[in-house]
C-alpha positions, -999 to 999 in steps of 0.1 A, spaced: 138 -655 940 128 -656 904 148 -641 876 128 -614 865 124 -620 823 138 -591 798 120 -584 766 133 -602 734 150 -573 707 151 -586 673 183 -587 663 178 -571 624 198 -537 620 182 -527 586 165 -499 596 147 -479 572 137 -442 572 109 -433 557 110 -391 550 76 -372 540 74 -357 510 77 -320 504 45 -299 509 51 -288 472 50 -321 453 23 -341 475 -10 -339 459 -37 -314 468 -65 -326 478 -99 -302 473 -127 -306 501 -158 -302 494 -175 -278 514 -210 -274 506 -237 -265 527 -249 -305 524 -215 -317 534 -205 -297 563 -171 -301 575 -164 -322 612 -152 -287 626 -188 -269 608 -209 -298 631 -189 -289 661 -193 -259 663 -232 -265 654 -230 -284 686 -209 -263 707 -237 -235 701 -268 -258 706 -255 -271 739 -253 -234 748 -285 -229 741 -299 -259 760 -277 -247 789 -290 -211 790 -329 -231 788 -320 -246 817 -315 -214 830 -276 -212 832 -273 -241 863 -240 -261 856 -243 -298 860 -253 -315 830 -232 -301 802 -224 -339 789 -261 -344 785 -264 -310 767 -239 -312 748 -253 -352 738 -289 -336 733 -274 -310 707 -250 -339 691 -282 -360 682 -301 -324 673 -278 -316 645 -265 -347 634 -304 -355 627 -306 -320 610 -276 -328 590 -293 -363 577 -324 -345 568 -310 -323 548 -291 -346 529 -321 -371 523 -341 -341 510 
């Protein structure tokens, strides 16, 4: 019967720990939140409400909440480019 292989450990021991930085002294960063640049969770839940909307269209049957919630996706996200191109 074959010798079953262990994995190879490289044999350095200088292990380094890496701490984060205090919340105080890191940088803070400044988001932009316009009405042109929505936030990812803005779009969601622009999305979350559309496929809602397509599901009570389809008069409230469950069974194709991926391909509402795609439908509403491509909706918005098409919104959003239109508004930024104008």
């Amino acid at each position: 019967m074959a010798k079953a292989k262990t994995p190879r450990v490289s044999k350095s021991t200088s292990n380094q720990v890496i701490t984060m930085p205090e919340t105080s002294s890191a940088p803070q960063l400044k988001k932009n939140l316009s009405p042109a640049n929505p936030t990812p969770i803005d779009l969601e839940a622009q999305i979350r409400q559309r496929a809602f909307e397509l599901y009570q269209e389809r008069g409230n049957t469950p069974g194709d909440e991926n391909e509402d919630w795609l439908r509403a996706e491509r909706e918005v996200l098409a919104r959003q480019n239109q508004k930024q191109t104008a």
